[in-house]
N, C-alpha and C positions, 0 to 999 in steps of 0.2 A: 586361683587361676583366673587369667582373665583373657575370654575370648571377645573376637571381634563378632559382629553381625555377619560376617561373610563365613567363618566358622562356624556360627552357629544353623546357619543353614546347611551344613555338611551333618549333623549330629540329627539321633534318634534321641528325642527327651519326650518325657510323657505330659500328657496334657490333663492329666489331673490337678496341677494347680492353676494352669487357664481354666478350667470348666469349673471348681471351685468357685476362681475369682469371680469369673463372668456371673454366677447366680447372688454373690454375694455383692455386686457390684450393682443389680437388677433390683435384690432387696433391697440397698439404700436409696437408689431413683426411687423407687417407690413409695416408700414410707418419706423420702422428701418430697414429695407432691410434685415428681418430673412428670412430663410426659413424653411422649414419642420413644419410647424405650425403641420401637422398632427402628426407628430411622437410626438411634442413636447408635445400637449396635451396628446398621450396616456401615455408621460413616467410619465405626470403629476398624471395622474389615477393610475398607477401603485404605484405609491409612496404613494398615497393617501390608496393603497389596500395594503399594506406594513405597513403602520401604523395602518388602521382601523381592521386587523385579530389579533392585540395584543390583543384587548377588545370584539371580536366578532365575532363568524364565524357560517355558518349557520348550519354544518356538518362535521364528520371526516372523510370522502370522498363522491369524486363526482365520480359517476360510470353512465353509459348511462340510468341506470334503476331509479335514480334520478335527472338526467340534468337538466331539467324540473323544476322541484317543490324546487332547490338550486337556480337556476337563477331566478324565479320566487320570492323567498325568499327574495334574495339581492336586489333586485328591490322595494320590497316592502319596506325593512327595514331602507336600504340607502337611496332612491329615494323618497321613497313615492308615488312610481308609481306601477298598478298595470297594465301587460301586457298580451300579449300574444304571445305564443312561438309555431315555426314550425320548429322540425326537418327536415331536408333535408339528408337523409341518402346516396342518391349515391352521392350527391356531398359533403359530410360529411360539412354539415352548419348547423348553429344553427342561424336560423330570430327571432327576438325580435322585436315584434311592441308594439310601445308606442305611445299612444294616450295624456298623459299628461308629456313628457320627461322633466324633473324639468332643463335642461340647453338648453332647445329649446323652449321656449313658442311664440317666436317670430320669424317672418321675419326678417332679420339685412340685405339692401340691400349693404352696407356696408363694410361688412364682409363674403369672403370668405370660410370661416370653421364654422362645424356643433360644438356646446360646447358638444354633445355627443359622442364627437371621446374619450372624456377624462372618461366616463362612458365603452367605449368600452377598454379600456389600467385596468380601476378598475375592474370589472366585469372577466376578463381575467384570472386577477393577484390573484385576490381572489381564485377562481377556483386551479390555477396552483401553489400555497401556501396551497391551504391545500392537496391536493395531493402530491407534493413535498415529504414529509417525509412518505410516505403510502407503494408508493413500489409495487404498487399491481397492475398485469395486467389487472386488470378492470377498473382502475382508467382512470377517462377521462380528457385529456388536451384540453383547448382552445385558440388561438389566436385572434387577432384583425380582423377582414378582411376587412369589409368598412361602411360608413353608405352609405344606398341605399335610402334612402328617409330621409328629419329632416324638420322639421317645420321653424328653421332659414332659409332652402330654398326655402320657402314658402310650403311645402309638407302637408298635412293633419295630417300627422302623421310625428313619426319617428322610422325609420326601421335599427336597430344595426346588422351587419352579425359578427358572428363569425367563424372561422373554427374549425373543432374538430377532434381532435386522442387517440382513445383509447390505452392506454396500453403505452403514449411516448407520451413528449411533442412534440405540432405543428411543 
C-alpha cells in the first residue's frame, strides 16, 4: 500500500520506531566523533515541521491570546500527547510538560541527548512558518531553549522550554 504524506498525516502510527531510530541514530553521531547532537536533532525537527505545514497546520496565526491551545493542538495532533503549558511572562518562556513525550519513554543510560530536542526544533518551526507570511504585530514567534527535565534522563516527566517574542522572530 502506498500512501501519500498528506495521508499519512490523517493516520494514528506509533512512534516506537521513530524513538528507536532517533537513539540509534544519537549512538552512531556519537561513537563517529559528531558533535552538536543538540542542534542536529532540532534542525531534524524543523525539517520535519517544513514538510508536515504542507498538509496541516493548526491555525493562520499564533498570537499570545492563542499560544496555548496551538501548541497544545500540535502536541496532540503530532505527538499524540496531551500536555501542559506554563507561560512564564517576565522571562518570556513557554514550559511544556509531557507526561507521555512519544521520543522519551525511556532512560537510555547510554545516550546523552533527550529525542525531544527534535520536538523542540518542530514545534518551533511550525509556530514560526505560519506566522512567517502574516506580518502582523501580534504574531508570536518561538525558539528552541532547552529540555529541562526528559524521561531518557531518567526525569518523570519531560519539560520542552521555549522562548518567545511577540511581534519578531526570537
Amino acid at each position: 500500500m502506498n500512501y501519500s504524506r498528506a495521508d499519512l498525516t490523517q493516520t494514528d502510527a506509533t512512534m516506537n520506531q521513530m524513538r528507536n531510530a532517533v537513539y540509534e541514530l544519537a549512538r552512531f553521531m556519537e561513537r563517529n566523533g559528531m558533535v552538536d547532537l543538540k542542534v542536529k536533532l532540532r534542525k531534524m525537527g524543523e525539517n520535519i515541521a517544513r514538510t508536515y505545514i504542507r498538509y496541516w497546520k493548526p491555525t493562520d496565526q499564533v498570537k499570545d491570546s492563542n499560544l496555548k491551545d496551538v501548541i497544545t493542538t500540535i502536541y496532540q495532533k503530532i505527538l499524540n500527547s496531551s500536555v501542559s503549558i506554563n507561560i512564564v511572562e517576565a522571562e518570556k518562556l513557554v514550559k511544556v510538560q509531557d507526561h507521555k513525550c512519544a521520543l522519551c519513554k525511556y532512560q537510555y543510560d547510554d545516550v546523552e541527548i533527550a529525542g525531544c530536542e527534535i520536538i523542540l526544533g518542530m514545534v518551533s518551526e511550525i509556530i514560526n512558518l505560519i506566522n512567517k507570511e502574516v506580518k502582523d504585530v501580534s504574531s508570536v514567534f518561538i525558539e528552541p531553549f532547552e529540555v529541562a527535565e526528559s524521561r531518557a534522563y531518567g526525569n518523570k516527566l519531560c519539560i520542552q522550554v521555549y522562548k518567545y517574542k511577540i511581534g519578531g522572530r526570537g
